[in-house]
N, C-alpha and C positions, 0 to 999 in steps of 0.2 A: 504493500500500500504506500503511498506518497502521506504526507503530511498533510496535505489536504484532508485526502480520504478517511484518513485516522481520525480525526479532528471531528468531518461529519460524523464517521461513526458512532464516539462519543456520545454526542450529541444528540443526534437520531435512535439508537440502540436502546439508552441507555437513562429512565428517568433522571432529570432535570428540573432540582425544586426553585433555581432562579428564573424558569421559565413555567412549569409547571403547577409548581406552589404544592400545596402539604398534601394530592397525590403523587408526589414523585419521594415524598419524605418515607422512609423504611427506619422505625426506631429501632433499637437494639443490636447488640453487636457480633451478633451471628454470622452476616456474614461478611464482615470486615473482616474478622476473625478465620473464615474459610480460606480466604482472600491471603490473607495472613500468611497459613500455613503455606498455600501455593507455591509463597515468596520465600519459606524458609525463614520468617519473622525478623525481616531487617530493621525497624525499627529499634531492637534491643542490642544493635551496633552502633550506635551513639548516643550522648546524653540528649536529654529533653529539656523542655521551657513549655507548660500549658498553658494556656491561654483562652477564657472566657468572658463574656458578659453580653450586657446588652446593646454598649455603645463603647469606643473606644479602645477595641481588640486591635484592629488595624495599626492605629497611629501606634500603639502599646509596642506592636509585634517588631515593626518595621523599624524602630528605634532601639528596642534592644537589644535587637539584631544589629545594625546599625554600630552601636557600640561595640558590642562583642566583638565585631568585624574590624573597629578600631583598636581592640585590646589583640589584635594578631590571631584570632581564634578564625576556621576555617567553620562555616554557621550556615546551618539550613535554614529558609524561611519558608511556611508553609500558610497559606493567606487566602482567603476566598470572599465575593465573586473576583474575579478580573474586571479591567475596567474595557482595553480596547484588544488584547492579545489572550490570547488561555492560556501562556506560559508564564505569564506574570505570577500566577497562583505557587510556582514552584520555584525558587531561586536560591544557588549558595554565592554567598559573597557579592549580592547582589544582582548577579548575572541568572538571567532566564534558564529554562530548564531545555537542553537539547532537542532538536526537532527530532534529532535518530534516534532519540532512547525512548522518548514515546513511541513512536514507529514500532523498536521492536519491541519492546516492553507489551503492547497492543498486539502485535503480531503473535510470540509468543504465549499467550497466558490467554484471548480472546477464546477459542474454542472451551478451555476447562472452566472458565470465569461464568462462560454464558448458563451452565447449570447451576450455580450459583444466585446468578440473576440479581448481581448488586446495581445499587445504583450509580448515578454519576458522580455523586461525591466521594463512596465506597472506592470506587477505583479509582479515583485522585488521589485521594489517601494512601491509598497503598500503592501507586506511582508513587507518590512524594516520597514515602520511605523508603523503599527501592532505590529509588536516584540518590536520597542524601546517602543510603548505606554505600552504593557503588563512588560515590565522590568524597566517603570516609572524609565524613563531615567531623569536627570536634565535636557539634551539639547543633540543635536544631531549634527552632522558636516553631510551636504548633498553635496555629489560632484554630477552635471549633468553630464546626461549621453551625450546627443550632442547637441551645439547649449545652451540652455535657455531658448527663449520666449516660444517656444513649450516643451522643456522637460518637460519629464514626472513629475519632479519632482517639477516643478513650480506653486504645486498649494500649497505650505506652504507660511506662511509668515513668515519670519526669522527676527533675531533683530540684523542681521550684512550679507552684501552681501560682496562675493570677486571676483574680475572677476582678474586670473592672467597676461593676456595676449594674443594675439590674433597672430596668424599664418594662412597661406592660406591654409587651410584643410576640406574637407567635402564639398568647393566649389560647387557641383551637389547640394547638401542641404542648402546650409546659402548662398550662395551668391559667385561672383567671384573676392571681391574685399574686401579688408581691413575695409573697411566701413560698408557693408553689415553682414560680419561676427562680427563686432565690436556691429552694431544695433542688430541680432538677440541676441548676448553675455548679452547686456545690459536689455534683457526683464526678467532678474531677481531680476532688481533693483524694490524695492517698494519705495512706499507714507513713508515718514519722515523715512527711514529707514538708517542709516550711510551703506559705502561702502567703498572700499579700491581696489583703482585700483595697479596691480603691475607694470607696465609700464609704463614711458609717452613716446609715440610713435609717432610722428605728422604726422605719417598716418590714423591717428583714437582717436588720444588721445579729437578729440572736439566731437565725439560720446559721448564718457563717461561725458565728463562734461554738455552737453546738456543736457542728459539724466538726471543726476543725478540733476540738478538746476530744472529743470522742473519736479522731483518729490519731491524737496524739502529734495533734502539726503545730507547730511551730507559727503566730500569725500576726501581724501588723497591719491595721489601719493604716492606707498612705497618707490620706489628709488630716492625719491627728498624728502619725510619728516623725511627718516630714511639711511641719505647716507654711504656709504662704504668706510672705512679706508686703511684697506688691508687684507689679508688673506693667508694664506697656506696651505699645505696638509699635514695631518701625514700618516707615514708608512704604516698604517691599515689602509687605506680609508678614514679616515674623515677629516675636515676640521675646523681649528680654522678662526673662525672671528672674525674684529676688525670692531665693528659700530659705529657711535656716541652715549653715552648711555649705549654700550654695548660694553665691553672689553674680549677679548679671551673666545668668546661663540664657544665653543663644539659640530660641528653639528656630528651625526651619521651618516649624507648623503652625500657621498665626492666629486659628482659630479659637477664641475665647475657651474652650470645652478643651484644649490641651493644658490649662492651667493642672486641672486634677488628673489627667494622663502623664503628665512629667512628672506629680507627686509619686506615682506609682509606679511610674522607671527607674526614678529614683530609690525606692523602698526595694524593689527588684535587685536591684545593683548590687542593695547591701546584702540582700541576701546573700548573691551569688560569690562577692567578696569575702564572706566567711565560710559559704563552701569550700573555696579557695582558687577562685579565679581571679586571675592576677589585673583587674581592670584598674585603671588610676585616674584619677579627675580629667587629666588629657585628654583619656579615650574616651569618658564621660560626654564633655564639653564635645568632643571632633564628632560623636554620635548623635549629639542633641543639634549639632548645626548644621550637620550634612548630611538627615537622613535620607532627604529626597535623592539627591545626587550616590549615595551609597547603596541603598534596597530600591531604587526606583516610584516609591510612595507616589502616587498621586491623588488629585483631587480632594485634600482637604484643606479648606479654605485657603484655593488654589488662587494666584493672582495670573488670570491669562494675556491678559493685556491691558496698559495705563490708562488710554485715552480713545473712547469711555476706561475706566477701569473695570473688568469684567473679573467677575469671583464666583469659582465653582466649586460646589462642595458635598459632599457626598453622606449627610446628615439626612434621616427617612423616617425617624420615632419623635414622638415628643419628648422623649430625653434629650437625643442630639438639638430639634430644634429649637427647643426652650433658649438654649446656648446662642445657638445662630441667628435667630429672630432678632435678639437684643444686638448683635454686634451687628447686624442688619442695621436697624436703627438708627446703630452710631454714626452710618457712614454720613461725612458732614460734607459731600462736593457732591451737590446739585441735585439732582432728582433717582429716586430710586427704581430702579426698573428691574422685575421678578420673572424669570422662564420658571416655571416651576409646575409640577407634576409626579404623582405616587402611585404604587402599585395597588391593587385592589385590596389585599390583605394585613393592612396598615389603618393605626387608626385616625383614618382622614380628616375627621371633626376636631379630633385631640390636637393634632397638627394643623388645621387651617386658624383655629380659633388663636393661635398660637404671633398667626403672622399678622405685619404691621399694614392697616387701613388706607396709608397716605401715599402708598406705594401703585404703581403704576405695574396691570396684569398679563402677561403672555401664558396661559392655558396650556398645557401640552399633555403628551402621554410618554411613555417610554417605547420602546417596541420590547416586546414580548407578550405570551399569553396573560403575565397577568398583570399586564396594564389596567391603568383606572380612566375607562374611558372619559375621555376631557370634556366631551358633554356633561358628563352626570357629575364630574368633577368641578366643572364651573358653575352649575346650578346647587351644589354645595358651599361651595365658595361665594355665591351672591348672598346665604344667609348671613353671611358674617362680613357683611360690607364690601368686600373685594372684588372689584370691579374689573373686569380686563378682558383679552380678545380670547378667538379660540383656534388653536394650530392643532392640527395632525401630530406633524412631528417636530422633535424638538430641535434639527437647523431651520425650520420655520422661525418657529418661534424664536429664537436666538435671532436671526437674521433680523427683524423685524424691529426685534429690540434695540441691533445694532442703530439701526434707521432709523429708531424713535429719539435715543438718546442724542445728549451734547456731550462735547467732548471732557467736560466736568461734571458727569454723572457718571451713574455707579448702574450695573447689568449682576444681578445674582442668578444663579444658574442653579437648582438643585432641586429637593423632595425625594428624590429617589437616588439611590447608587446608578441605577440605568439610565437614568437623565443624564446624569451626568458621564458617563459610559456611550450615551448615544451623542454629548457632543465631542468628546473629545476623540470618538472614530469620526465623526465629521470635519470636526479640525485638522487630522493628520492626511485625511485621504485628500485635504486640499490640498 
């Protein structure tokens, strides 16, 4: 097969819950675990990094990777959806995952797999481990794909868990309450394994410490072990922070919502520092300024261009947008202009009631099955004041925006991860 072929195969074969939604989801670890033995269980050839929550796995992932890749360590990152490429999802040292080793990795294993009948994250997963073991990786940073106790990815044991935060999301799947989604989050905690919550929340924060006393982990609050000073934004999108500890750290990520994502890099770090990984403020600092340019990160509260200023960002829950809404707001050069559009399984109302009135509307959808058609998503949006056009697709709506704006106004781009995924393969293919 070509890479191409492979690629549809994937995709066509093989449920798809970025496309599909919670008929493509398959709980439990059956056959990951099949899938596993196939491989000869490569994941148990290098250390681990878990990684869950509900908001801020990504920016988490990609950064302490990042670092580690700064500390000389040779580091798997394992990351989902993609935004414009499917090998984004899999990278060491920043660099994508071979075209040929999908090819034969797929060629090889495809006929016994298909009895199996995993899904399309199943066999990501065990691609990823597969590659990191074959590229004898030092350690690997693993973000779940939904949930935890059943992610697919839950069958490593890692030598540090991080659970960033929990929001009401996937609700049909984990649960309809803060707690439940809190209990499945924490089934990635193991036996004497340190963890690092980044919240304390007292809607769920005695989830986590229950969990963790009764596996005997080891566990720190980030924003109460490593508290926050103050902070600003520079010109270019980023953001200096001032912590305790840490003086005018340089994040690459400028979005308001990385303030308590860095607290909990930070709590990370320490951890791994006493496991005994030899990281030092240097690699600290060179990881927290240069994630983009190191793991290839994109789209979070992305600056694509000055004039208009355009910012895309890849925030889709009322946790994330709670964050983004207000730093919305702040922007102070000229009129605000919104592309914006979510998937059907998201809580629409939660999030529109969310965004700012005085803002100026472009309607869109994402492509994929489970868009939220822009009709029913803008007669949504009219109860709550917001006013705006209605586009098919989101280089429409982008375009138009472009057209609308002056060159001292501000273009926000986001609602969905695939909005923002459907502009920036619009971007590149220009």
């Amino acid at each position: 097969m070509t890479y191409e072929e492979t690629i549809n195969y994937l995709y066509t074969r093989l449920p798809l819950y970025q496309k599909e939604g919670s008929k493509a989801y398959k709980p439990g670890l059956q056959n990951i675990e099949a899938l596993d033995r196939l491989c000869n269980s490569p994941h148990k050839k290098f250390a681990t990094i878990h990684i869950a929550g509900s908001n801020g796995k990504g920016s988490v992932s990609h950064t302490i990777a990042a670092i580690l890749q700064s500390a000389g360590y040779k580091t798997g990152l394992y990351t989902s959806p993609h935004l414009t490429d499917f090998r984004e999802r899999i990278r060491v040292n920043g660099n994508k995952i071979d075209k040929e080793y999908i090819i034969n990795f797929t060629e090889k294993l495809k006929s016994e797999a298909e009895k199996i009948s995993p899904s399309f994250f199943e066999w990501v997963t065990e691609l990823a481990f597969s590659y990191f073991a074959e590229e004898d990786v030092d350690i690997a940073v693993i973000e779940t794909g939904l949930g935890g106790r059943l992610d697919s990815t839950n069958i490593i044991s890692p030598i540090l868990s991080i659970i960033t935060n929990i929001s009401l999301e996937h609700t049909y799947l984990l649960g309809d309450t803060y707690q439940a989604i809190a209990t499945e989050k924490t089934g990635i905690i193991k036996e004497n394994t340190p963890v690092v919550f980044g919240e304390w929340d007292d809607r769920y924060a005695n989830v986590f410490i229950e969990k963790a006393n009764k596996n005997n982990s080891k566990f720190e609050f980030a924003e109460k072990s490593i508290p926050l000073i103050d902070y600003k934004y520079l010109e270019d999108g980023k953001l200096i922070l001032n912590f305790e500890g840490y003086n005018q750290l340089e994040f690459a990520l400028g979005g308001i919502y990385q303030i308590k994502n860095a607290a909990t890099i930070l709590q990370s770090i320490k951890f791994l520092q006493e496991y005994g990984y030899n990281i030092t403020e240097t690699n600290i600092r060179e990881g927290f300024a240069n994630v983009t340019t190191l793991t290839g990160l994109r789209g979070r509260w992305e600056i694509i261009r000055t004039s208009p200023k355009v910012i895309c960002d890849t925030g889709h829950n009322v946790g994330g947008i709670t964050y983004t809404a207000k730093q919305m707001s702040e922007q102070n050069n000229g009129t605000l202009h919104i592309v914006f559009g979510m998937v059907s399984d998201k809580d629409i109302e939660g999030v529109i009631s969310l965004l700012p009135q005085d803002a100026k509307y472009y309607f869109t959808q994402p492509s994929g099955q489970r868009a939220m058609d822009v009709e029913e998503f803008e007669a949504i949006a009219s109860k709550y004041n917001l006013i705006g056009e209605i586009f098919k697709t989101v280089p429409e709506a982008y375009n138009k925006a472009l057209k609308m704006a002056s060159k001292t106004d501000t273009i926000y781009v986001g609602g969905s991860t695939f909005i923002v995924a459907d502009l920036l393969t619009y971007l590149e293919s220009k």
